[in-house]
NUTI-548147 format. One record per atom (N, C-alpha, C): residue number from 1; residue in one letter; atom name; x, z negated, y. Coordinates in pm, whole numbers, padded with zeros to 5 digits. Atoms other than C-alpha are relative to their C-alpha. Layout:
NUTI-548147
     i   aa   at        X        Z        Y
   NUM    A   CA        X        Z        Y
...
//
This chain:
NUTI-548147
     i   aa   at        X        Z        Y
     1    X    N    00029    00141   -00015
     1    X   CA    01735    01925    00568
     1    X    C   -00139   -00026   -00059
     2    X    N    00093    00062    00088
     2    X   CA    01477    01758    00349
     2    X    C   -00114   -00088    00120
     3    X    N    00074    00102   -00089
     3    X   CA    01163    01560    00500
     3    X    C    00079   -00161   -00018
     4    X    N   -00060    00114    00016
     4    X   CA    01326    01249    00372
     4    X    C    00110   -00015    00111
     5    X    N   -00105    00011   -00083
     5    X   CA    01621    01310    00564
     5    X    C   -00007    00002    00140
     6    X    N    00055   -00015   -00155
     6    X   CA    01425    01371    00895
     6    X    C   -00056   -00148    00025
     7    X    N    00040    00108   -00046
     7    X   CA    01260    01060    00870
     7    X    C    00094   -00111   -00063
     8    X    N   -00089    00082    00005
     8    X   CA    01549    00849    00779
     8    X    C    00088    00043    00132
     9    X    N   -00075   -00017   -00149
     9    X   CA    01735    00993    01098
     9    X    C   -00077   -00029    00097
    10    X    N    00108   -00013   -00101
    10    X   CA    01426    01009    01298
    10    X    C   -00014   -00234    00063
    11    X    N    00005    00161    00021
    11    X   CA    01426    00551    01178
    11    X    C    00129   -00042    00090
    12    X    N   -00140    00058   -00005
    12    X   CA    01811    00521    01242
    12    X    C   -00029    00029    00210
    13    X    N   -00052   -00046   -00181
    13    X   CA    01808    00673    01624
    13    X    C   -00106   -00071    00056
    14    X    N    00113    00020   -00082
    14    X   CA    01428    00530    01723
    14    X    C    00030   -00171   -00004
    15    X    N    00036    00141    00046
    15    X   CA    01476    00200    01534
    15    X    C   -00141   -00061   -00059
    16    X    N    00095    00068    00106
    16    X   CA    01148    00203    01376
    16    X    C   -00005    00033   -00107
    17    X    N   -00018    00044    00093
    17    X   CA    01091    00118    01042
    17    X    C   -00060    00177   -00018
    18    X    N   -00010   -00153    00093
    18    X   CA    01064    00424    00798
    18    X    C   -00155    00015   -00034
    19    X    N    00151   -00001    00013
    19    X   CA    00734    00341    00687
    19    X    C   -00108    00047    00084
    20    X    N    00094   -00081   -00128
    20    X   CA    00601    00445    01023
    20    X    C    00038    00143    00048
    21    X    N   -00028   -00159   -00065
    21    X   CA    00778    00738    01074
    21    X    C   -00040    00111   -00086
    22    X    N    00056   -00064    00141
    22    X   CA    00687    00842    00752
    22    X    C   -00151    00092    00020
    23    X    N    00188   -00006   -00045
    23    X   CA    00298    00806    00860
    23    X    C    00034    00118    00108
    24    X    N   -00006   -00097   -00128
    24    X   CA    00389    00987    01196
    24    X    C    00005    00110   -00011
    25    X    N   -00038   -00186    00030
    25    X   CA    00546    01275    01046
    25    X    C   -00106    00075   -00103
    26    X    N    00094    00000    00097
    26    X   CA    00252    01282    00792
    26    X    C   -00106    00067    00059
    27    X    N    00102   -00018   -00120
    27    X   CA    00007    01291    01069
    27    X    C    00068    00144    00071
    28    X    N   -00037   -00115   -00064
    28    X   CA    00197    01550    01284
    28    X    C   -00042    00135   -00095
    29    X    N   -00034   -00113    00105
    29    X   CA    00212    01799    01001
    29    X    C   -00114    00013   -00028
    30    X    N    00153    00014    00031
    30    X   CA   -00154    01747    00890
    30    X    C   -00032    00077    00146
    31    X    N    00008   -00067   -00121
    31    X   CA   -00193    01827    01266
    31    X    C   -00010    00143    00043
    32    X    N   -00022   -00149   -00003
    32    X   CA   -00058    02168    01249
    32    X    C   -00027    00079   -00068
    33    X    N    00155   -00109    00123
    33    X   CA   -00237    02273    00963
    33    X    C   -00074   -00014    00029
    34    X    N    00153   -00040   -00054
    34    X   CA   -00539    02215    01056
    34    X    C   -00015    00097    00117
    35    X    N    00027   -00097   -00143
    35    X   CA   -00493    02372    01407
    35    X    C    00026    00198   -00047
    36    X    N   -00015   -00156    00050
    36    X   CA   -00327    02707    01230
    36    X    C   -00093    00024   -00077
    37    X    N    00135    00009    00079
    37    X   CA   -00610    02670    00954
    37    X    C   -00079    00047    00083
    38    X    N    00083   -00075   -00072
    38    X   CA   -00869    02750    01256
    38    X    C    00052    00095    00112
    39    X    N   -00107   -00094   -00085
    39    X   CA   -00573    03008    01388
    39    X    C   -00018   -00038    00160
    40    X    N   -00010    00066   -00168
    40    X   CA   -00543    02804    01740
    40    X    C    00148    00012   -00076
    41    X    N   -00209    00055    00005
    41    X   CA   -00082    02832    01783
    41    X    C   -00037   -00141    00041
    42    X    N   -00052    00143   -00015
    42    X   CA    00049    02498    01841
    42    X    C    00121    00037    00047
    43    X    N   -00118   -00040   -00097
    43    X   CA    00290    02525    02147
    43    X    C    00084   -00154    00049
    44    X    N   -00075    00110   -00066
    44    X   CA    00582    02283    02210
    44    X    C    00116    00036    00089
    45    X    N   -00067   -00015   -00125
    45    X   CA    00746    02311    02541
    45    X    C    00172    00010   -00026
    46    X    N   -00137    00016    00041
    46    X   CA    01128    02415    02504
    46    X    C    00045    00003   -00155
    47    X    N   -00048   -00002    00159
    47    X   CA    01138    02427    02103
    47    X    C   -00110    00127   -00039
    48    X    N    00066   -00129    00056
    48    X   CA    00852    02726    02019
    48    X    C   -00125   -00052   -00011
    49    X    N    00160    00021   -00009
    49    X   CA    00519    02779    01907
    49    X    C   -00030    00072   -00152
    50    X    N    00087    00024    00137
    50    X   CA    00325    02787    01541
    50    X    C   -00127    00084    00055
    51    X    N    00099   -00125   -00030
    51    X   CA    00131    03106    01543
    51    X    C   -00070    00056   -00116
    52    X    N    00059   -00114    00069
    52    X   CA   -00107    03279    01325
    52    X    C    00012    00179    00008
    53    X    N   -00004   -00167   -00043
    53    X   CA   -00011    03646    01256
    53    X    C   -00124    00066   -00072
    54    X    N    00113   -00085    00100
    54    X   CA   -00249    03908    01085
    54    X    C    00110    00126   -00039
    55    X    N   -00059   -00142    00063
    55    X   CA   -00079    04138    00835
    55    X    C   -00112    00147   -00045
    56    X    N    00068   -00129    00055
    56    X   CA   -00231    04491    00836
    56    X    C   -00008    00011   -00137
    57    X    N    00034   -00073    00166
    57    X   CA   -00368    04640    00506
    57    X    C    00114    00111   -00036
    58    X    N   -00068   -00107    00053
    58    X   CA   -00117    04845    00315
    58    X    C   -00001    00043   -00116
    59    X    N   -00012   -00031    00098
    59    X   CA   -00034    05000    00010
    59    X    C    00145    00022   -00074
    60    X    N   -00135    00065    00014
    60    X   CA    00295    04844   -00205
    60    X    C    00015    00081   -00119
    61    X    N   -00044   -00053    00116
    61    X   CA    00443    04961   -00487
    61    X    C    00059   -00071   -00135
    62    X    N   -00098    00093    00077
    62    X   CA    00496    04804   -00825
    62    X    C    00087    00089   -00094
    63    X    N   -00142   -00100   -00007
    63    X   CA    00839    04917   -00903
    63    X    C    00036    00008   -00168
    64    X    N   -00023    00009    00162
    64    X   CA    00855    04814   -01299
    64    X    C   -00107    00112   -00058
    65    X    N    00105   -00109    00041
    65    X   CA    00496    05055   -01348
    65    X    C   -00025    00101    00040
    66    X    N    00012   -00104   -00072
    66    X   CA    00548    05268   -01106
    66    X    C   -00170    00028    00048
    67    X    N    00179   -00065    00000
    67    X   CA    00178    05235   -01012
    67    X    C   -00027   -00061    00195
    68    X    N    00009    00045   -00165
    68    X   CA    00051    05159   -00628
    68    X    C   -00092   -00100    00043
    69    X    N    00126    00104   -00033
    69    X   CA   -00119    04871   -00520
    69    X    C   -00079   -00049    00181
    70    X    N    00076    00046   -00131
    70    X   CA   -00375    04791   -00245
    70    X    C    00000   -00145    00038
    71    X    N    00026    00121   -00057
    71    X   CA   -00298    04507   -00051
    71    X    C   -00091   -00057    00134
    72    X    N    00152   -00026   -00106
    72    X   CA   -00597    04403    00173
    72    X    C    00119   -00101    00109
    73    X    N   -00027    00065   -00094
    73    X   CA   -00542    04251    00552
    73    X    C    00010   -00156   -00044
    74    X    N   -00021    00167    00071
    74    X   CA   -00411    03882    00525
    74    X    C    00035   -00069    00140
    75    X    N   -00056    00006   -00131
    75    X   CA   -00302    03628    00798
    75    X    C    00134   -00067   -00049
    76    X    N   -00133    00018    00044
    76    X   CA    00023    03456    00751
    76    X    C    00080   -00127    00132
    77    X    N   -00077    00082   -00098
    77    X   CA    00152    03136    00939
    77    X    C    00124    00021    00087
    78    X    N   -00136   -00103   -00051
    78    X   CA    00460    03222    01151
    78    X    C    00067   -00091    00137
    79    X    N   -00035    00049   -00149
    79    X   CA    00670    03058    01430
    79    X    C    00090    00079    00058
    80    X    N   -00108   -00082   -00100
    80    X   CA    00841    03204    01757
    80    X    C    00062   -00107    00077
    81    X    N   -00086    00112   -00113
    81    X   CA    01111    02983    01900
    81    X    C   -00015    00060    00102
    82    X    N    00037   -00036   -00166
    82    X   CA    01111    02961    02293
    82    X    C    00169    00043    00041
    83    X    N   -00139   -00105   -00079
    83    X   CA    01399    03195    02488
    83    X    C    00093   -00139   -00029
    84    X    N   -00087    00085   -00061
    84    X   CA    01566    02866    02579
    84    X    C    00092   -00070   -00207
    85    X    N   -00047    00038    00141
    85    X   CA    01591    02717    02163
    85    X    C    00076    00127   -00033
    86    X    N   -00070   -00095    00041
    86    X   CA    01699    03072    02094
    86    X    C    00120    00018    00034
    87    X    N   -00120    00008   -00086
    87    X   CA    01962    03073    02326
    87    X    C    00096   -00123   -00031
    88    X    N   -00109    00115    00036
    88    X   CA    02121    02717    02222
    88    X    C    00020    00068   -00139
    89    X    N   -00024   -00029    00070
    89    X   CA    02089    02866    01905
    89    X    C    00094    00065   -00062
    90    X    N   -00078   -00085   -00022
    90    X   CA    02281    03142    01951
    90    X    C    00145   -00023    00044
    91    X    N   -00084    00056   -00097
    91    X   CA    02524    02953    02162
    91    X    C    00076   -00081   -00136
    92    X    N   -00027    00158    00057
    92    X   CA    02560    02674    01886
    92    X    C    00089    00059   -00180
    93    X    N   -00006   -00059    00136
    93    X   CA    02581    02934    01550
    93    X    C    00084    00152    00017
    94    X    N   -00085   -00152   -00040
    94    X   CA    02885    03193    01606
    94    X    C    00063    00025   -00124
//
C-alpha cells in the first residue's frame, strides 16, 4: 500500500479532507525520524514499537573479487510488532 493510498482511506473513513491528512501523516512521519535520529523507540500501544538497533562490526565478503571487506559498527532503524499485532497477524495470514 502506497502513502497515497493510506491517506485517501485514512479521508474516506474519518471524513476529512485529504489535504489534512496529508499534513498529518507528514507530521507523524517527520515525528519518527527525528525521535529514531536521536535513537529514543517510538512505542504504540497494541501495534509495536520503532527501535534503533546497532549492527556489530564484521567482516563480508565480496563474492565477484573474492577479496574481504571490513564493515565498521552501524545502527539501523528496525520495528518489533507487539505479541497481540503478531498474533492477529498470524491469525489473519494462513
Amino acid at each position: 500500500m502506497t502513502k497515497a493510498k493510506i491517506i485517501k482511506e485514512v479521508s474516506e473513513k474519518t471524513g476529512i479532507e485529504r489535504a489534512l491528512v496529508e499534513v498529518i501523516l507528514e507530521a507523524y512521519m517527520t515525528s519518527v525520524k527525528e525521535h529514531i535520529l536521536r535513537k529514543e523507540s517510538v512505542s504504540f500501544r497494541g501495534f509495536g514499537n520503532f527501535i534503533v538497533k546497532k549492527r556489530a562490526a564484521k567482516i563480508a565478503r565480496n563474492i565477484s573479487k573474492n577479496t574481504a571487506i571490513n564493515l565498521p559498527a552501524h545502527y539501523i532503524p528496525s520495528f518489533r510488532p507487539s505479541k497481540k499485532f503478531s498474533t492477529q497477524v498470524r491469525k489473519a495470514v494462513k
